[in-house]
Every structure is written in C-alpha cells, then in structure tokens.
C-alpha positions in Angstrom: -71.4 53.9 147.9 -71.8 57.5 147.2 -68.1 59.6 147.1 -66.7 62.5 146.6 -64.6 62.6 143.0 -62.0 65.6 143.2 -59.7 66.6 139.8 -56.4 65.2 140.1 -53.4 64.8 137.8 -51.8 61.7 139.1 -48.3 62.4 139.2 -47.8 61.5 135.4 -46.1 64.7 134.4 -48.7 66.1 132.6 -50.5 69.8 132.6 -53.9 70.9 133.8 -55.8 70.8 130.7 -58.6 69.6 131.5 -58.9 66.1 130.2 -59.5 64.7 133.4 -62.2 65.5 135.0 -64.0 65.5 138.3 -67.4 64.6 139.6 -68.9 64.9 142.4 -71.0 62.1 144.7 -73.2 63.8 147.0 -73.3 62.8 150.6 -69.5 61.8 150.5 -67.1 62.5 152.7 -65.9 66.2 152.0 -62.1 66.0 151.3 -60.2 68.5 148.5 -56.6 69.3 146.9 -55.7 72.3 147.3 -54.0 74.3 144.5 -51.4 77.3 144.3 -52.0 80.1 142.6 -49.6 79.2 140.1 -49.9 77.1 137.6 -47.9 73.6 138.5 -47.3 69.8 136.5 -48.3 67.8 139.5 -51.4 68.2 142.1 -51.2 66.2 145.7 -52.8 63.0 145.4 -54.4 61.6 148.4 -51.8 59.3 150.7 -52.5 55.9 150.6 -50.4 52.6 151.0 -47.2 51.4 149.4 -48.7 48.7 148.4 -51.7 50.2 146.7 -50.3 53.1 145.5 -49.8 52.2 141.5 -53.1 50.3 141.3 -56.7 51.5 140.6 -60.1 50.2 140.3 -62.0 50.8 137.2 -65.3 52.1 138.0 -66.9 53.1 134.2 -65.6 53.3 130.9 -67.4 55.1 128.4 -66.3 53.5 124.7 -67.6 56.1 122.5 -66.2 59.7 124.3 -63.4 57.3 125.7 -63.1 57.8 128.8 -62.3 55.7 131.7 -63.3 56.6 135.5 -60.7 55.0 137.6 -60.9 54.9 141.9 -57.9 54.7 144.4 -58.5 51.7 146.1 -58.3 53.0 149.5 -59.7 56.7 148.8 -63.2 58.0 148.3 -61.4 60.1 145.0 -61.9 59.2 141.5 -60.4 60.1 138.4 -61.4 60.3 135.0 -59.0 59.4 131.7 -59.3 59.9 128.1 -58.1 57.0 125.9 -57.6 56.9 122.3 -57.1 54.0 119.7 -53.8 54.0 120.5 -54.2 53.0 123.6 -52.5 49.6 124.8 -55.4 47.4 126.3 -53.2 44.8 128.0 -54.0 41.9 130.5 -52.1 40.8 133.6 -49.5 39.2 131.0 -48.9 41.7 128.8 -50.8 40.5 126.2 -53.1 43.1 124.2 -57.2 42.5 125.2 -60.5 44.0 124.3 -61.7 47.1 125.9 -65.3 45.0 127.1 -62.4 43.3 129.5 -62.2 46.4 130.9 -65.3 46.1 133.0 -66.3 47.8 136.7 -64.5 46.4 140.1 -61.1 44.9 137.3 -58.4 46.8 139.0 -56.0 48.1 137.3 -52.3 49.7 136.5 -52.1 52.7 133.9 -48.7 54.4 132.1 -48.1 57.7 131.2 -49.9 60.1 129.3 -49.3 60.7 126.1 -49.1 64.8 124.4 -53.0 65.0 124.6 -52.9 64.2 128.1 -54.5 60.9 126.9 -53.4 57.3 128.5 -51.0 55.4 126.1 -51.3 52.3 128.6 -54.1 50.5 130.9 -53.1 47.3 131.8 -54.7 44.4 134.4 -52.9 44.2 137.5 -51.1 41.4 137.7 -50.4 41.9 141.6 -53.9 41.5 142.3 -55.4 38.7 142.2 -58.8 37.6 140.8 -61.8 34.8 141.7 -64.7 34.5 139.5 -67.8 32.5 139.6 -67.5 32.5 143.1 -70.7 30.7 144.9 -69.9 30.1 148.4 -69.2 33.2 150.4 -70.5 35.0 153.1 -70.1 38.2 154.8 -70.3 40.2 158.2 -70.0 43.8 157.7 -69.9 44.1 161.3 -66.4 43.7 161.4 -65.7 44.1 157.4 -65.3 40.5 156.6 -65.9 38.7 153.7 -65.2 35.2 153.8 -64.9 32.7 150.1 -65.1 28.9 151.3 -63.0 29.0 154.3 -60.7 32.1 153.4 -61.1 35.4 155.2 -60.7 38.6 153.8 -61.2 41.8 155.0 -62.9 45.1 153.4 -62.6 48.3 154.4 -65.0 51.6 153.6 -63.6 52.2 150.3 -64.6 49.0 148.5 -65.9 48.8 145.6 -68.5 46.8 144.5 -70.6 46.8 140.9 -74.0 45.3 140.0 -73.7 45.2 136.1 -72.5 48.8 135.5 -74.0 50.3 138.5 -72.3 50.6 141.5 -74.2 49.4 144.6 -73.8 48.8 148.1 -72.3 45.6 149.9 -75.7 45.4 151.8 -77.7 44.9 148.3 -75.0 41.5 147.2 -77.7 38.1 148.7 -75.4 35.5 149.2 -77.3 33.9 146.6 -75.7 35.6 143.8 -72.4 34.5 142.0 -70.0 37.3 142.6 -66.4 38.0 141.1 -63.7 39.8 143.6 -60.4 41.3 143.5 -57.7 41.6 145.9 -54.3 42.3 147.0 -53.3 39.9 149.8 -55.9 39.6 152.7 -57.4 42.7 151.7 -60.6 43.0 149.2 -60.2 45.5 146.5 -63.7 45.3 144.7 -66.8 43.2 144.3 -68.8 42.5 140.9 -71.8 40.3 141.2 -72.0 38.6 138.2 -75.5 36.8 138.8 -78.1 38.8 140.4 -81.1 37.8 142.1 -84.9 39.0 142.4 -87.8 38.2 144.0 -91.3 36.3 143.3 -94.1 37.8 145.0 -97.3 35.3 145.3 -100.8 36.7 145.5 -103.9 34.6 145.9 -102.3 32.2 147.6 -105.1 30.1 149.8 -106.1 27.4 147.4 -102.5 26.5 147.6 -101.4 26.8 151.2 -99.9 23.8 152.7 -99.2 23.0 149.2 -95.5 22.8 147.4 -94.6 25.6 144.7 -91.1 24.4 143.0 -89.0 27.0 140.5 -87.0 24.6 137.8 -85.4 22.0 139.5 -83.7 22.8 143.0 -86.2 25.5 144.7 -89.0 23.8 146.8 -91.0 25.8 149.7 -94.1 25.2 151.1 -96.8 27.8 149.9 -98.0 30.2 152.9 -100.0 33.4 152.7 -98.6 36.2 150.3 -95.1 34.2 150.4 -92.1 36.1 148.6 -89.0 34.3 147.4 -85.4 35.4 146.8 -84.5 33.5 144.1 -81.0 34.1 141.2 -82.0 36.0 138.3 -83.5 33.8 135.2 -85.9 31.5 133.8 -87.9 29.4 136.1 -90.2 26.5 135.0 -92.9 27.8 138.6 -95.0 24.7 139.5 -97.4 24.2 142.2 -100.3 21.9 143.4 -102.3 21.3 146.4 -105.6 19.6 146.7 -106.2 18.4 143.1 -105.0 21.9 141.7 -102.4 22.7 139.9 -100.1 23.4 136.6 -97.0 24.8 135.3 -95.5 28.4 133.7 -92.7 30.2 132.8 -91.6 33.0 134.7 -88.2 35.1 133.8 -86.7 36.9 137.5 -84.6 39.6 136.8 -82.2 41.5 138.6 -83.4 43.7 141.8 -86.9 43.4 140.6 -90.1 41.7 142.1 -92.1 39.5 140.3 -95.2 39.0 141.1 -97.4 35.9 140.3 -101.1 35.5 140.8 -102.3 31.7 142.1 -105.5 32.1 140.9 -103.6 31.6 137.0 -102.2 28.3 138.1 -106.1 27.0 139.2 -107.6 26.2 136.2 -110.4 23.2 136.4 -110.7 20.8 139.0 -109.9 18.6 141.2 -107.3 17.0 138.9 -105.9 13.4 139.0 -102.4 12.4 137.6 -101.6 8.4 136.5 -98.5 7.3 137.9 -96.6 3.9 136.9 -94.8 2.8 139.9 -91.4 0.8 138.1 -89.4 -0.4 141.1 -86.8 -2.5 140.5 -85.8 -4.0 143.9 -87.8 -7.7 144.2 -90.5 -7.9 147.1 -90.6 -4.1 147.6 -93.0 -2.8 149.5 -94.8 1.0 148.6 -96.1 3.4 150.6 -98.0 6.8 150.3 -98.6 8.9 152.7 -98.1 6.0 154.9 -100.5 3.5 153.2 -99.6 0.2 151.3 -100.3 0.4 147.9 -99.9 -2.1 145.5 -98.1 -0.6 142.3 -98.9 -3.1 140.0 -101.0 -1.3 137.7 -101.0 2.4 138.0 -101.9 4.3 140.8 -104.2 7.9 140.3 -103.4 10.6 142.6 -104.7 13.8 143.0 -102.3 16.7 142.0 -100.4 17.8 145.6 -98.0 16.4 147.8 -97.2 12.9 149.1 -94.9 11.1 150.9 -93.5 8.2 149.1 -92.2 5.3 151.2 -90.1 1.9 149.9 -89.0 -0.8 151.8 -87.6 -4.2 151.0 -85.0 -6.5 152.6 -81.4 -5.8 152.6 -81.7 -2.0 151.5 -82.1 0.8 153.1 -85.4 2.1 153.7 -86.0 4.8 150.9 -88.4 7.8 150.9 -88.9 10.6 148.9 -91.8 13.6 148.9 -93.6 13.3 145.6 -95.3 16.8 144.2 -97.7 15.8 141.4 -99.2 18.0 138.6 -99.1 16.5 135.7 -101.8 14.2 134.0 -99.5 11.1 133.6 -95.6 10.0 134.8 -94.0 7.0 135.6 -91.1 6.6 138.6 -88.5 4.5 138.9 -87.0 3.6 141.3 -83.6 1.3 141.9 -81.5 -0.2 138.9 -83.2 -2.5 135.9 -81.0 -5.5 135.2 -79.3 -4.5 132.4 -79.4 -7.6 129.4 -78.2 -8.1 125.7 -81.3 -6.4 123.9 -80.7 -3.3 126.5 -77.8 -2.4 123.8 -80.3 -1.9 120.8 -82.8 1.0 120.5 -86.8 0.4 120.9 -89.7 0.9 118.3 -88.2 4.4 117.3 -84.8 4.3 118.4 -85.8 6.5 121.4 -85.5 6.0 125.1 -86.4 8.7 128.5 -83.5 10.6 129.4 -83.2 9.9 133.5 -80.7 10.6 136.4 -78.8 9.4 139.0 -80.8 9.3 142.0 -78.5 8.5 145.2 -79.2 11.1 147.8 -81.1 13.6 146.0 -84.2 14.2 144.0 -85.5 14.5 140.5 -88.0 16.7 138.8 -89.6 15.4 136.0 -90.4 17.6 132.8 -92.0 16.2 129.6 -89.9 12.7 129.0 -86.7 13.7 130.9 -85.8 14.5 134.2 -83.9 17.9 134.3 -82.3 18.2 137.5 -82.4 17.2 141.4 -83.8 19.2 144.6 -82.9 18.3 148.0 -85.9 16.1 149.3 -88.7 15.9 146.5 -89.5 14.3 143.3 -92.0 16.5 141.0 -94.2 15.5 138.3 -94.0 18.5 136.2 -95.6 18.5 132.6 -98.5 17.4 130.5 -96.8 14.2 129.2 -95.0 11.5 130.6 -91.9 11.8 132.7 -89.4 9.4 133.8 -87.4 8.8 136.7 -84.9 6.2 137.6 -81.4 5.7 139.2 -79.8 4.4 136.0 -78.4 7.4 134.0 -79.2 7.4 130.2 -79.1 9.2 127.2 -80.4 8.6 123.6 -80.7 4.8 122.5 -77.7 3.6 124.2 -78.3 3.5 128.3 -75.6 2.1 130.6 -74.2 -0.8 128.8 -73.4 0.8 125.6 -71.2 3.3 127.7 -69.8 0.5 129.2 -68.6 -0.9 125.8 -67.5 2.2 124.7 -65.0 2.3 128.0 -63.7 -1.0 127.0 -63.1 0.1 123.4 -61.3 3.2 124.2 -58.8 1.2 127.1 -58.3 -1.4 123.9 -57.5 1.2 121.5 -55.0 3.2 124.2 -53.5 -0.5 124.8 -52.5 -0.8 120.8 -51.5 2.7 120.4 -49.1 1.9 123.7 -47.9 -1.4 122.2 -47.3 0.6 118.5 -45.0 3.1 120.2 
C-alpha cells in the first residue's frame, strides 16, 4: 500500500526539532498539516476514532539509528520516533520485552517524549487483540472482509499488512500462507504473514503427463504441460513417476519467488521397476491393481507410476488407495498385525520401521519410515525400503509396550493417590 507520510508531533508536548521525521509514498492520497507561521508545541493530527486514537501500528524499526516508523490505524500518515536505551520496551502486561518483539503490523501505544524529543515508552496494546499462526482464513476484498474460521472481520483502506519487513498488498497474502492479525473489535488493524508461499514452475514436462508429481508428504497433482504450483515456502522432498520413470530431489521454495524445475532431471535410465511386499493383515483378503487380482504372496514388480490399489475381504469396508511408485523396493501394510508376547522385545538389531496411522488418509513412504499423510495416495518415495501399516510405532517398542507403559503410569498415580 503506497501513502503519503506527512511530519507530525503527536500531541506529546514536545517542539519541532526535527527528530521525527517524514517520508513520503508516492502515489498516495495527497493530504497535509498545515502550519502557522509561528512557531507552536503541537501540530493537527489527522481526526480519527475515539477508539483508535491512542493506538498505532508499527510499520519499521530501525535498531541501529533507533528509530521506529509508526502508522495511525485509520490514516494514510506515518510517523517516525527516535528511541534510546532508555526506552521501556513493554508488552500488553507491562512487563519489559525485547525490541525484535517489536516487529511490523504489532500495534502499539507510546508515552511521552522525553528532553531529546525521544520516546521514553512503547508498549503492546493491550486493547487490541492478537491471533497468530492463523491457517484457515479467507478473504473478499470486494466488500473488505476477512473472515478466520467462521469469524468476520472487516478492513478498511488503511490496513496494514507486512510480508517479513516489507509491506505488501492484501492482494499478494494466498490463503495458503499462515498469517498473524491484529484488531480492535470487528475491525482489522494489520496483517503479517508469517509463512509465505512461492511457486514451482515445471518444464519438460511430456514424459511425465498423466503422471503424479508429489512435494513432501500432503501435495499430489497430476503432471500436465508446463504445470505451475502455489505451494508454502520451504523444503520439499519433489517426486514424480509415470511410465517406468521416475526419482526424487530436494527443492527449497521461497517466498514470492518461482522455482523452476526441469523433468528431464528426474528421467534418468529406464523403464524402471520397484518390488513391493504386499503385508495385509485382514484373513482372506482379496488385492487388486488397477482393477486386476493379484496374488500378493510373494512380491509383486511394478513399474514406477501410478496405480489404483484395491482390498476387499468380508466384514470390512472395501479399502482403496492410489499408489505412486518410484522407488526400487517397499513393502505396504495394510490393516493391524496381531500383536503377541515377543512383539514387546526388539528384533536382530533392536530396530523396527517407524509407520502411521492410516484410517482415512494416506502415507508417503521415505527410506524406512513413513513421514506424513496426503489426502488419497500412498507414495513409494526412496531408494530403500519403506513401510506402511495402520499400527503406529516407534523405535523397538510398537503398540503393546505403550500399552504397558499406560498401565504403569495409572498404577503409579493409584499409589501416589492412596499415599496422600
């Protein structure tokens, strides 16, 4: 949002000496202050609310000239502060904080100035109220609303919203980032996206249209021509396969930028097969791929792409799941093993495949542990072999050793309570 910053003394009492300064936004609405030729303790602030009038929304703080730019919240006018070491840092209690707290979109209250004309007190507003980390949110500048869950709030042309240090406009927040925002009441005093997002450009895409491209563990898309993707700022594990191609790199997405990624990299030699051990513990199960009955026996060699997987058996529910395969060996399973006394003790090495509850979502499968869930697919994803059950382990201990160690903890609470 570009503005208009005009010099103002903000009723504090002190004179024009030129410690606060002014700057100017171009293409802002033109609006100015005007002086008397004589020389006076206070200048005419802009009118604005009742309810508004003592608060201010940070918009930069410079920590070594210390300085602090500061916004009205429902003015385009700024003002600029000098702070010294003797400023008092405080947070909506009172209590003294660090400067970094003092980041754009926190709004504000400030005290007087000292002799220097320098602020003795910035303080968060404790009348405003804060959200952070906030996922869910959507918003329709047509008639400046922003809504968080199911809560409505309202903006108006003065808001203030901050990618980072920079200040941006509301049309570049994606509700895919996390955002932070401040308010009094219904009203929205500032925005600060906290988790940007980027965007993955793909080039030489035709080997792998029709194919499946996955980033970490809860991104799937189909792979069409010169696809781009909107995706939150980070590291990405970017798989795809289609075909008997396939493979696996890291990519880091940063903030406002495109990345772009080249197919052709992912190729490499072909067609390529994976070995999958089918493990399904449901007795007289039936599996299907792509439609086909397959006996799962012994292991089953696909080629690296996309398949449907298909289980049925009597008295459950009829369970399917879109397998993306590139990865030379995994193994799958699929419903609960019977859990018996020597599942309590460690194997050869002490070591057992970290897996994840698998009820109505998805696992993706890196190196010996599964890593996350996606909405409708399971994905080999490495070089080695991956694992992939409905039992949730960790370590050497698995299901029943938590289950002991629930029973020991209610025992020991029991004779603690009988002690007392």
């Amino acid at each position: 949002m570009t503005i208009l910053c005009v010099l103002l003394l903000c009723g504090c009492g002190a004179k024009n000496s030129g410690t606060i300064t002014m700057d100017q936004y171009p293409g802002a609405a033109t609006q100015t202050a005007e002086a008397s030729d004589e020389e006076t303790d206070e200048t005419v602030l802009p009118e604005m609310s009742q309810a508004n009038e003592d608060l201010y929304v940070v918009i930069s703080i410079d920590t070594e000239k210390r300085f602090i730019g500061l916004a009205l919240p429902d003015s385009p006018r700024t003002v600029q502060y000098g702070y010294t070491q003797a400023t008092q840092i405080l947070d909506d209690h009172g209590q003294f904080m660090s400067t970094a707290r003092l980041v754009p979109g926190r709004v504000v209250t400030i005290g007087a100035l000292d002799d220097d004309a320098k602020l003795t007190t910035v303080q968060l507003a404790d009348a405003a109220w804060y959200q952070e980390n906030i996922t869910r949110f959507s918003i329709d500048p047509s008639i400046g609303m922003l809504v968080i869950g199911d809560t409505k709030y309202r903006y108006d042309e003065h808001l203030r919203v901050f990618s980072g240090d920079q200040e941006i406009s509301l049309a570049q927040v994606s509700e895919n980032d996390v955002i932070s925002v401040q308010g009094l009441d219904k009203q929205i005093l500032s925005v600060q996206v906290t988790t940007g997002h980027g965007t993955i450009a793909l080039t030489n895409t035709e080997l792998f249209e029709g194919g499946w491209i996955s980033l970490g563990t809860k991104i799937y898309a189909k792979v069409t021509p010169d696809m781009t993707l909107e995706v939150p700022e980070g590291t990405y594990e970017l798989s795809v396969a289609n075909d008997g191609y396939g493979d696996s790199k890291t990519v880091e997405v940063e903030r406002a930028q495109v990345t772009t990624v080249d197919l052709n990299e992912y190729k490499g030699e072909g067609p390529k097969t994976c070995l999958v051990t089918f493990e399904i513990h449901v007795q007289d199960a039936l599996l299907y791929i792509d439609g086909e009955p397959v006996e799962y026996e012994q292991p089953v060699e696909l080629r690296y792409g996309v398949y449907r997987l298909t289980v049925i058996a009597d008295g459950f529910e009829t369970w399917e799941r879109q397998l993306v395969i590139h990865s030379k060996e995994a193994t799958i399973q699929i419903g609960e093993p019977e859990l018996s006394e020597e599942d309590d003790t460690s194997g050869d090495d002490g070591e057992q495949a970290d897996t994840q509850e698998q009820t109505d979502g998805n696992s993706v499968i890196s190196g010996s542990a599964v890593s996350g869930q996606t909405d409708d697919s399971e994905t080999v994803s490495s070089e080695e072999k991956g694992t992939s059950s409905s039992d949730v382990t960790s370590g050497s201990t698995g299901a029943y050793s938590d289950y002991l160690d629930t029973i020991a903890d209610l025992i020991k609470s029991l004779v603690e309570l009988k002690d007392d």
